[in-house]
VEXLUM-67868 format. One record per residue (C-alpha): residue number from 1; residue in three letters; x, y, z. Coordinates in steps of 0.05 Angstrom, whole numbers. Layout:
% residues N
NUM;Ala;X;Y;Z;
...
This chain:
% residues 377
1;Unk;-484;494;-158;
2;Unk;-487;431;-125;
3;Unk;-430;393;-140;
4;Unk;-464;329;-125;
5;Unk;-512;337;-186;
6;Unk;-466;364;-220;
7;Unk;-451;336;-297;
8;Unk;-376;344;-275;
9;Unk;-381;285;-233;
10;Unk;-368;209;-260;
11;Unk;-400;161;-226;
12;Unk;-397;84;-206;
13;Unk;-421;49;-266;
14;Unk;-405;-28;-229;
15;Unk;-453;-76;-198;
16;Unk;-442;-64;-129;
17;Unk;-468;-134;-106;
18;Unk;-415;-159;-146;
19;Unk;-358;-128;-117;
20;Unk;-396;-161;-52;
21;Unk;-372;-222;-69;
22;Unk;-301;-210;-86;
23;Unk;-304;-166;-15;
24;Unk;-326;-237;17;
25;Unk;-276;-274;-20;
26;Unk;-220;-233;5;
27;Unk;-242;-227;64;
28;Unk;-235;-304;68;
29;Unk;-170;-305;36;
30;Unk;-149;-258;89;
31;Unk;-174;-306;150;
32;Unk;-141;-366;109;
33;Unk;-210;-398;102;
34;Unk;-226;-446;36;
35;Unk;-236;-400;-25;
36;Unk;-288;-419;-88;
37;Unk;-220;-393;-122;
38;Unk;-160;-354;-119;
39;Unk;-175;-276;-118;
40;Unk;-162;-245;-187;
41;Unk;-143;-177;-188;
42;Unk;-151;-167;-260;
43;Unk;-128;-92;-307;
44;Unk;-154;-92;-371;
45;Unk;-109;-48;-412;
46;Unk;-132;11;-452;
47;Unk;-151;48;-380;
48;Unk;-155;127;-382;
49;Unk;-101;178;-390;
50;Unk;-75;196;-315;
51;Unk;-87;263;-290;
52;Unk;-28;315;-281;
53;Unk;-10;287;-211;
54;Unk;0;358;-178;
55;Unk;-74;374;-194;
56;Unk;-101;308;-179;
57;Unk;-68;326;-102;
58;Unk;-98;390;-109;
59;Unk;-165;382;-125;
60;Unk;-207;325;-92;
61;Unk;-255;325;-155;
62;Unk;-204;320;-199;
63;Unk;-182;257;-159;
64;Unk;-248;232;-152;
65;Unk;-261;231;-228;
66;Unk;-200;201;-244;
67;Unk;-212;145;-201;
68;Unk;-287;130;-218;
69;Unk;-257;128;-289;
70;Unk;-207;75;-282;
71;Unk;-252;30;-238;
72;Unk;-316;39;-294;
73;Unk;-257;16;-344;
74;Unk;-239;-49;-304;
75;Unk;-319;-66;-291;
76;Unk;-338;-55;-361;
77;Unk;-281;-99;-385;
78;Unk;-271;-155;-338;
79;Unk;-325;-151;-290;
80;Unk;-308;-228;-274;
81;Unk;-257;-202;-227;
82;Unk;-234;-184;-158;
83;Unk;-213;-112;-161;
84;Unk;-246;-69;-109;
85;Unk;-258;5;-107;
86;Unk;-242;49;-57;
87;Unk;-228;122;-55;
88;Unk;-150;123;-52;
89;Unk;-108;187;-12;
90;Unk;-38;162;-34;
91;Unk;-45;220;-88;
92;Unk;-20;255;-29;
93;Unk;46;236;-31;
94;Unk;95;210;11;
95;Unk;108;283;45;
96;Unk;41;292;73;
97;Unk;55;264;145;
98;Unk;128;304;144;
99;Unk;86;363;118;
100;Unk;62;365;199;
101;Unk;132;376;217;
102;Unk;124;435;186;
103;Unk;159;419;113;
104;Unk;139;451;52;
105;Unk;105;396;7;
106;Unk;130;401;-64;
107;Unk;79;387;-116;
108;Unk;99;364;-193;
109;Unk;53;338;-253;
110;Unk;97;276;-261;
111;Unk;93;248;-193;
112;Unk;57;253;-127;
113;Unk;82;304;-78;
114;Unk;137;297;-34;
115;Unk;191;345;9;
116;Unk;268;345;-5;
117;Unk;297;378;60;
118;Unk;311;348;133;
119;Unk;292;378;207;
120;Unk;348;337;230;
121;Unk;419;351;224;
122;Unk;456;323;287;
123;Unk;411;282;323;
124;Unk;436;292;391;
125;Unk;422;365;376;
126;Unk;367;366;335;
127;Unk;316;318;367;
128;Unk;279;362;400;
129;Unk;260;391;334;
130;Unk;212;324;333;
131;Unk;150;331;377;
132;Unk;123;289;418;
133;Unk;51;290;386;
134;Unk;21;325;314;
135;Unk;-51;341;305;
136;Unk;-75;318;242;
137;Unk;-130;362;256;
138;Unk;-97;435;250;
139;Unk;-19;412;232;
140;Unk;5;412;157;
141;Unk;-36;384;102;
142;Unk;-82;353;158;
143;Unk;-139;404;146;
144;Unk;-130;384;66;
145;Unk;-134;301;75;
146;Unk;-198;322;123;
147;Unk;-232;373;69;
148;Unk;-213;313;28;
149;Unk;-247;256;57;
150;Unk;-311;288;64;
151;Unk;-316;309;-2;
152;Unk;-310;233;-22;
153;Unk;-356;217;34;
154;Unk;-410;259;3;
155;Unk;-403;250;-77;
156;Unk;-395;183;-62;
157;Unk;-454;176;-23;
158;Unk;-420;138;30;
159;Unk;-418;75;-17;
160;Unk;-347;73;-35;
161;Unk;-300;60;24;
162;Unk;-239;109;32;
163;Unk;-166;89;41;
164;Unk;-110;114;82;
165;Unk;-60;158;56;
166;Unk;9;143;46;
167;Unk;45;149;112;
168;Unk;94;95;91;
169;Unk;127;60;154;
170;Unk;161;93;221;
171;Unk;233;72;184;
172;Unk;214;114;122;
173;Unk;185;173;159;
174;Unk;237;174;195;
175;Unk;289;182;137;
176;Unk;239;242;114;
177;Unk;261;276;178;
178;Unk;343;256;182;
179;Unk;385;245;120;
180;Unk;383;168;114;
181;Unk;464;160;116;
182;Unk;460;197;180;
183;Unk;404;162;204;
184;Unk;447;103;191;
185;Unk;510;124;230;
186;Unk;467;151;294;
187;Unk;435;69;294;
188;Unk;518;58;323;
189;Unk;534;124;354;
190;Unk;472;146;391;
191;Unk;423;85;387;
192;Unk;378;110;443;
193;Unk;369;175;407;
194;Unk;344;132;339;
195;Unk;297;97;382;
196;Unk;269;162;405;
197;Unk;265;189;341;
198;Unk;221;127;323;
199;Unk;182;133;381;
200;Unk;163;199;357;
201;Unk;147;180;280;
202;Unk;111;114;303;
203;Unk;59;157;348;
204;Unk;55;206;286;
205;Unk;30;147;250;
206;Unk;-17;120;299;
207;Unk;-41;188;305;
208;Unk;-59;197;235;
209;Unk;-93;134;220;
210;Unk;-137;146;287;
211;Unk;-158;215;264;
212;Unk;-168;182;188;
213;Unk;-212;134;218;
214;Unk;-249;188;270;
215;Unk;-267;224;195;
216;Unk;-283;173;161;
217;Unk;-339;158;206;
218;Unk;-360;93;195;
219;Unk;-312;23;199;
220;Unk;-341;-12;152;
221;Unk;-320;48;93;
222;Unk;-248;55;119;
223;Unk;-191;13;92;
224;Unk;-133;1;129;
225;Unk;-96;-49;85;
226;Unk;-106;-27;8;
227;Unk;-78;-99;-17;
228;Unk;-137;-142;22;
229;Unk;-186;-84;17;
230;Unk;-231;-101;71;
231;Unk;-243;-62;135;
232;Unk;-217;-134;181;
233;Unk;-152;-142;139;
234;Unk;-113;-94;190;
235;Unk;-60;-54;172;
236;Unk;-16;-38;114;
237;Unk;61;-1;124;
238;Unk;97;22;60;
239;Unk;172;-1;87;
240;Unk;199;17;24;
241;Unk;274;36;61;
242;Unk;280;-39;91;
243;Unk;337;-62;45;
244;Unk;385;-4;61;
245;Unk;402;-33;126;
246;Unk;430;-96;146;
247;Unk;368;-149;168;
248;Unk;394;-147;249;
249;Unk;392;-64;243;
250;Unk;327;-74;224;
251;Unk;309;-123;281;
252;Unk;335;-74;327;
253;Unk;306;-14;300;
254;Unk;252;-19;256;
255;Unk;218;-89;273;
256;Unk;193;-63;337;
257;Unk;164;0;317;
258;Unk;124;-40;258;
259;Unk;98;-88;302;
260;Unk;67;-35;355;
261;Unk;28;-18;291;
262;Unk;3;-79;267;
263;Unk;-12;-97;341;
264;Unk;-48;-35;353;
265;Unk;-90;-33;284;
266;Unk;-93;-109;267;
267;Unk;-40;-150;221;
268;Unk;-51;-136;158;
269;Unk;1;-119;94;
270;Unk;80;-112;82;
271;Unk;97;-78;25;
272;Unk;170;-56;4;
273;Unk;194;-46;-63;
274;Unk;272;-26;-44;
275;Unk;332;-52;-77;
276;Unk;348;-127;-36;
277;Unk;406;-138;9;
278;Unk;419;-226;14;
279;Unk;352;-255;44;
280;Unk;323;-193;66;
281;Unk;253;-233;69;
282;Unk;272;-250;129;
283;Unk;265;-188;148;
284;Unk;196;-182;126;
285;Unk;178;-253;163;
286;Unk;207;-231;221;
287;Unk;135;-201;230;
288;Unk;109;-258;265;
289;Unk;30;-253;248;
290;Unk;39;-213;184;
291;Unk;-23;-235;141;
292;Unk;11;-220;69;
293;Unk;81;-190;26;
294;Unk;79;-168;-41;
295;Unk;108;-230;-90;
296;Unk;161;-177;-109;
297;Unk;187;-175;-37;
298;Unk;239;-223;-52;
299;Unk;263;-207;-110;
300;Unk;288;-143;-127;
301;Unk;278;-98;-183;
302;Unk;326;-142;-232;
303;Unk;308;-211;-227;
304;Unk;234;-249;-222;
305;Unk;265;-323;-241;
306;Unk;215;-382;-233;
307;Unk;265;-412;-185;
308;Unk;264;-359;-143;
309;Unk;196;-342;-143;
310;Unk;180;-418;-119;
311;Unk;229;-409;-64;
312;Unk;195;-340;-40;
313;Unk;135;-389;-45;
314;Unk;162;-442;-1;
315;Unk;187;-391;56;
316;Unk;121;-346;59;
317;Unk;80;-415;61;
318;Unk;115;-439;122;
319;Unk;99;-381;152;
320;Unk;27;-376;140;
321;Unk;39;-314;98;
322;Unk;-10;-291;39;
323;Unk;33;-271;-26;
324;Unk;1;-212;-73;
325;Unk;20;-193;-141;
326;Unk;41;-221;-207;
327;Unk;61;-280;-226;
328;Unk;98;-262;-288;
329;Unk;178;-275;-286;
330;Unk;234;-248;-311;
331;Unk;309;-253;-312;
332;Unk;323;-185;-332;
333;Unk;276;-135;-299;
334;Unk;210;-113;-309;
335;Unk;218;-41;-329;
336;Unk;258;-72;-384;
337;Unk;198;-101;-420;
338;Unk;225;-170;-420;
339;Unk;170;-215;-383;
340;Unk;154;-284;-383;
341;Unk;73;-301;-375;
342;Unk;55;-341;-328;
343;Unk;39;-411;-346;
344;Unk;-11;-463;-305;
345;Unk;39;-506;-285;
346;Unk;75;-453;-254;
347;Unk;16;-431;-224;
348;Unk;-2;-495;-197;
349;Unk;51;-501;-157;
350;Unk;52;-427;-130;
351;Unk;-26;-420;-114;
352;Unk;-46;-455;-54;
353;Unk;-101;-415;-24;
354;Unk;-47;-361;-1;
355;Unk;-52;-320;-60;
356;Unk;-80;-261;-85;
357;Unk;-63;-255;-159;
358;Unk;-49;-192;-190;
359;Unk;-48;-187;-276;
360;Unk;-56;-129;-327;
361;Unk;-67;-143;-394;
362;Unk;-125;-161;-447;
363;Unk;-195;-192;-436;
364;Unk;-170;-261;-462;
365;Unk;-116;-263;-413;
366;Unk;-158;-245;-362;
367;Unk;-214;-298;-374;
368;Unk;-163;-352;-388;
369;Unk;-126;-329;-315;
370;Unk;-193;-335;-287;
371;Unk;-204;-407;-311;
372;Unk;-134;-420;-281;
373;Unk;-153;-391;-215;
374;Unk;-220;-424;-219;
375;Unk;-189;-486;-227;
376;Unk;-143;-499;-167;
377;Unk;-164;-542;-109;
């Protein structure tokens, strides 16, 4: 049977001409050009059930169905928006670049897959354990992400653009391969072997994305930077690890292994959802020509204050830097279920043409958000 007549399949049920014109708004929020209005990324709730995650990394229809699904949901409920579809790999987990070390990739229903054990031990003795080069093409799930792309390529008739996996940032691969306490003590013992080591992971990386981008095929259907998800946004790193060390070990060690990246594959996105040492935005703006940060990047998991928010405002705007996400607050975490809304004054004084804004919630919120972002200057 050919799967791509198949009933099995779901397909795009959007206007693609509009998602055209949230692509070109983006695109100009992304080269800080003058926007008709902030970009709304707008979630109507009531979306479809998620599949079992371990099947969803398994099998690339599975994936493919599950995605079509929830993008249908947001078109035929707030079409007005700025949510663009792409074919996502992150369902991959955060073990599929260690899985070319050779680790075995753990798969669970629950949450994407991921690997639990280390290469490295001592790193003065164990470094060598770390090769120079992987081959996406033959190494670890490699063959899989491949297999995987071209199945999206061809049920979705090369009209929906694909997105890197989840190779997260040299910092956090490298805490995939060494215990991070370890990792930690080697940055004072043996500093030259830690640069190695992220030598090693930052190549990896590079690596990856070029062989993504060889199977993809075409630039203008492969997506770099999932939060400004346009082929000239650049690059996106998941530094989800930069709040476990101090701001300067992170100058010294991570900084410069990020920036080959961005330098290499174009500026793009810094995300990092960590717990927060004192300031660590600064170590996020220490990126000098990072495009964007997620709002949360300053805040923590615990606290979301209007006061604080502002002030993340005021430091990423003196830096040039786009801010994406939510502008709801909250003074005693999220995941508790205790929110503030946004209100327009608020967002007055935090949209300035720097902002991609991120909401979830009914179709009245979402059309009264949109007259908000509609309505600023």
């Amino acid at each position: 049977m050919n799967i791509i007549t198949s009933s099995s399949v779901v397909r795009p049920e959007w206007d693609f001409d509009q998602v055209e014109i949230s692509k070109l708004r983006l695109r100009k929020l992304y080269f800080g050009e003058k926007l008709d209005r902030i970009p709304l990324k707008f979630i109507p709730a009531g979306g479809p059930e998620p599949e079992p995650r371990d099947i969803v990394a398994i099998d690339p229809l599975v994936s493919f169905n599950e995605q079509m699904r929830v993008y249908n949901h947001i078109y035929k409920h707030f079409p007005e928006g700025d949510f663009i579809p792409l074919l996502s790999n992150c369902e991959l987990g955060q073990g599929f670049l260690p899985s070319m070390y050779g680790f075995e990739v753990i798969t669970d229903p629950v949450q994407p897959p991921y690997t639990h054990e280390r290469l490295i031990k001592d790193l003065e003795r164990d470094i060598e354990k770390i090769p120079e080069r992987i081959n996406p093409e033959t190494d670890g799930w490699g063959p899989k992400l491949k297999a995987r792309i071209k199945f999206f390529l061809e049920v979705g008739e090369e009209k929906i653009p694909i997105a890197v996996t989840d190779y997260q940032s040299p910092y956090g691969i490298a805490t995939k391969l060494i215990g991070n306490e370890d990792l930690m003590l080697a940055m004072f013992d043996t500093p030259e072997l830690v640069h190695e080591l992220m030598r090693r992971v930052t190549q990896a990386i590079s690596d990856l994305i070029l062989a993504m981008r060889e199977w993809v095929g075409k630039p203008e259907l492969f997506i770099m930077n999932t939060s400004i998800p346009v082929p000239e946004a650049g690059l996106i790193l998941w530094d989800d690890y930069i709040s476990v060390i101090s701001p300067e070990l992170h100058r010294e060690f991570c900084l410069p292994y990020n920036m080959q990246l961005y330098e290499k594959f174009g500026f793009g996105h810094l995300h990092t959802c960590g717990p927060n040492f004192p300031n660590y935005i600064n170590a996020l703006l220490a990126h000098d020509g990072i495009n964007s940060i997620d709002i949360s990047s300053y805040l923590g998991a615990h606290s979301r204050t209007r006061e604080e928010m502002l002030e993340m405002r005021r430091m990423t705007r003196e830096k040039s830097v786009c801010i994406i996400g939510s502008l709801c607050a909250s003074t005693l975490g999220r995941q508790d279920g205790v929110v503030t809304e946004p209100d327009f004054e608020f967002f007055k004084k935090m949209a300035d043409g720097r902002l991609s804004w991120c909401e979830t919630g009914t179709r009245e919120q979402g059309l009264k958000y949109l007259q908000w972002a509609s309505a600023v200057d």
